[in-house]
C-alpha positions as CSV (number, residue, x, y, z in Angstrom):
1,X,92.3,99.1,94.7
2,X,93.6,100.2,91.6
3,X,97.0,102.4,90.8
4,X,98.2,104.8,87.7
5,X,99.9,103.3,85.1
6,X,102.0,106.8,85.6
7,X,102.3,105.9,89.2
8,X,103.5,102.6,88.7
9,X,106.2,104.4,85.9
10,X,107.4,106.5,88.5
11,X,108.5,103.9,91.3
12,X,110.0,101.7,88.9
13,X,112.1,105.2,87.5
14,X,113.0,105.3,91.3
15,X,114.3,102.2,91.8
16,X,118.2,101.5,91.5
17,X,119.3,100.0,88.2
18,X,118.9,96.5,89.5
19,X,116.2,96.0,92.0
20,X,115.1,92.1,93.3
21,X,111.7,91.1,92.2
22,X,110.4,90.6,95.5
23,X,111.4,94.4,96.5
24,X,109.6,95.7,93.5
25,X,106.3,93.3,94.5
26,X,107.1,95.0,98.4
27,X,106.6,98.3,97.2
28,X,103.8,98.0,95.2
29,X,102.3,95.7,98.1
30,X,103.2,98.9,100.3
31,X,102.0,101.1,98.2
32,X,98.1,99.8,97.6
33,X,98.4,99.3,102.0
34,X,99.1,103.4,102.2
35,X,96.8,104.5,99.5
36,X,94.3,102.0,101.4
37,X,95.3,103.6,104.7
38,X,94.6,107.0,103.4
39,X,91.4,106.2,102.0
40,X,90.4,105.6,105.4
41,X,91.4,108.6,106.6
42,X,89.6,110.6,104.3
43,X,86.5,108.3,104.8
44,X,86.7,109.2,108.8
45,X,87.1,105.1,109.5
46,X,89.8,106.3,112.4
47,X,90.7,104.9,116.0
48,X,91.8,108.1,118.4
49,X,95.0,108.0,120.0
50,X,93.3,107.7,123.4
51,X,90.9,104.6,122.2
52,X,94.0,102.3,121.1
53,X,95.8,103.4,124.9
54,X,92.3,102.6,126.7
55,X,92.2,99.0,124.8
56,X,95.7,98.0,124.7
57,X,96.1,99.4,128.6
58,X,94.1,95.8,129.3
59,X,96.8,93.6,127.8
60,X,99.4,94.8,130.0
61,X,97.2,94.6,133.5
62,X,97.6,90.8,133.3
């Protein structure tokens, strides 16, 4: 997956003056996981509220 050089511009212009490397690598780690999570979305690769409660009910029956 793939981001905007603009995009990219614009979190770095919204970080505070100094920012630790490994925050900066978080948010652009974040950032390709929600645009990946979105892509899903609109590509209709859900699970219904009701499907995760009917699968995760097992765990707990134990």
């Amino acid at each position: 997956m793939t981001i905007a050089r603009q995009q990219v511009l614009d979190m770095i212009n919204d970080l505070p003056e100094e920012v630790d490397i490994d925050e900066l690598i978080y948010r652009l780690y974040l950032r390709q996981k929600l645009e990946a999570a979105e892509q899903d979305v609109r590509d209709g690769r859900l699970v219904s509220h009701e499907d995760v409660v009917r699968e995760t009910s097992a765990w707990f029956e134990k």
